[in-house]
C-alpha positions as CSV (number, residue, x, y, z in Angstrom):
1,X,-57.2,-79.7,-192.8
2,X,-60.4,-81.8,-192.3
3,X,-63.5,-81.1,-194.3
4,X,-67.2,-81.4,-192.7
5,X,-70.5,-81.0,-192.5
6,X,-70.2,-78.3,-189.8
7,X,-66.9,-76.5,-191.2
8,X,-68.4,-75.8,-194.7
9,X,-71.0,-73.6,-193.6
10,X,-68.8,-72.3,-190.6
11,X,-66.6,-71.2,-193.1
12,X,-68.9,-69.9,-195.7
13,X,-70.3,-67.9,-192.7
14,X,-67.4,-66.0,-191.6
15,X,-65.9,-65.3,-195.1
16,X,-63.7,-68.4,-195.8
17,X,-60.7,-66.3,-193.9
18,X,-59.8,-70.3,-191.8
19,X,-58.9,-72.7,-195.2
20,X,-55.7,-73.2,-195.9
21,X,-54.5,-73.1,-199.8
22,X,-55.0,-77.1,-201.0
23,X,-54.1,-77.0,-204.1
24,X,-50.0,-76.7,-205.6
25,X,-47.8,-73.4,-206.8
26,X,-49.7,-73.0,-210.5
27,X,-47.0,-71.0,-211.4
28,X,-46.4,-71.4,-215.0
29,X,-43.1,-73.3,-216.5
30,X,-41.4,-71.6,-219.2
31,X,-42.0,-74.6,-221.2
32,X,-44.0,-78.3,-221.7
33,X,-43.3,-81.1,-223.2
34,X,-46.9,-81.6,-224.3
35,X,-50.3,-79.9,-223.8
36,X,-53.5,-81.2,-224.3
37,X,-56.1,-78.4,-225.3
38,X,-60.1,-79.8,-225.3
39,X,-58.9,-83.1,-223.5
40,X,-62.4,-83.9,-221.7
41,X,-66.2,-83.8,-223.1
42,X,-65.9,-80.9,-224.9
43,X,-69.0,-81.6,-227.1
44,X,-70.7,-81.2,-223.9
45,X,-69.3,-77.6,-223.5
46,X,-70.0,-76.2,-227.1
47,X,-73.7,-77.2,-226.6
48,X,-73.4,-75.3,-223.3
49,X,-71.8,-72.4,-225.4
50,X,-74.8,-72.3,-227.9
51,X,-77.6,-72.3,-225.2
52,X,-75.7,-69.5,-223.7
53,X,-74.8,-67.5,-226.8
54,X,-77.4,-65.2,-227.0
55,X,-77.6,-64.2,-223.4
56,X,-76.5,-60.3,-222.2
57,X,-72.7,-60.0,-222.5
58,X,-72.1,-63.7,-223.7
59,X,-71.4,-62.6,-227.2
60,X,-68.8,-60.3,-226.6
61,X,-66.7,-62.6,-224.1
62,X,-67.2,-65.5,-226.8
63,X,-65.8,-63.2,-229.6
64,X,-63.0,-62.1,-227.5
65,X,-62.2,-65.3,-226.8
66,X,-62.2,-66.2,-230.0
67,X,-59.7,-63.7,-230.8
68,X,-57.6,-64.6,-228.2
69,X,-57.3,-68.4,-229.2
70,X,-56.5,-67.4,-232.4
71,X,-53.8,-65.8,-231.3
72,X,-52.1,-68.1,-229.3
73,X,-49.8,-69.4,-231.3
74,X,-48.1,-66.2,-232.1
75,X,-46.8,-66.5,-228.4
């Protein structure tokens, strides 16, 4: 499928219903040889966290977050 100035918009229009999928199966494997958690700019991203903190509804997803990664290596 061809991308363009005309078909962005065309497609935006009448509800994206034309792509096709462009991206692989992200079904998870069972297991990895390696992951890399944080592997890009991530002081970038907790500045972004801390302007955000404060906002409606930011605090709880950030605790439950936190929560969650704690968790994760009890899986």
């Amino acid at each position: 499928m061809r991308f363009s100035g005309w078909r962005v918009p065309k497609e935006g229009l009448t509800g994206n219903k034309g792509w096709q999928a462009h991206w692989r199966d992200a079904t998870p494997k069972s297991e990895y040889d390696v992951v890399i958690i944080g592997g890009g700019n991530v002081g970038r991203n907790t500045t972004i966290v801390r302007a955000n903190y404060f906002l409606p509804g930011n605090s709880e997803f950030y605790s439950h977050s936190l929560k969650l990664w704690e968790g994760l290596s009890r899986i």
